[in-house]
C-alpha angles and dihedrals in degrees: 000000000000126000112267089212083119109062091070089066129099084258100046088041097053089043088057093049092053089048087049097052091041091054098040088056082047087243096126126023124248086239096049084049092049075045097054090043090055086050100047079046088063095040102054097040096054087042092056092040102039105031102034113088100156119110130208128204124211136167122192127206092219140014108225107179136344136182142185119200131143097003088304124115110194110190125198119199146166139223090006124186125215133207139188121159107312092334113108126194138181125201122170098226140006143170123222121201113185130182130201095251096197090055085063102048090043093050080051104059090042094049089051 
């Protein structure tokens, strides 16, 4: 199964929204838009893992908080510094949620 991260996303949110109108006028089934999420899930996870090369660099003042479960680290940290190429940017907090990718891909191949 793929990891679900992306539906909170503009995209998966707007995606949601659409599903919910076209079942609300009775125009799609609950089941074909669970269908049409899992779907999106896959999708978006092989893209990001199979088609994004690029790298980005950050380094943070403080580590607030951190957390492993399920095969999914989540970071908090404060007064973080990113950097990309010769771009720099500076944020005060920011949380981090990252998946094993090749878990994914892996409980994929086995799922289809």
């Amino acid at each position: 199964m793929a990891y679900q991260l992306y539906r909170n996303t503009t995209l998966g949110n707007t995606l949601q929204e659409s599903l919910d109108e076209l079942i609300q006028l009775q125009m799609l089934s609950p089941q074909l838009a669970r269908r049409v999420l899992t779907q999106f899930d896959k999708a978006i996870n092989t893209g990001l893992a199979n088609r994004v090369k690029s790298k980005l660099h950050f380094r943070a003042v403080k580590l607030n908080t951190y957390r492993f479960c399920d095969n999914v680290w989540t970071f908090f940290l404060k007064d973080v510094e990113f950097r990309e190429h010769a771009e720099m940017s500076q944020v005060d907090r920011v949380k981090i949620v990252a998946c094993d990718a090749k878990n994914a891909v892996a409980g994929r191949a086995d799922a289809e």
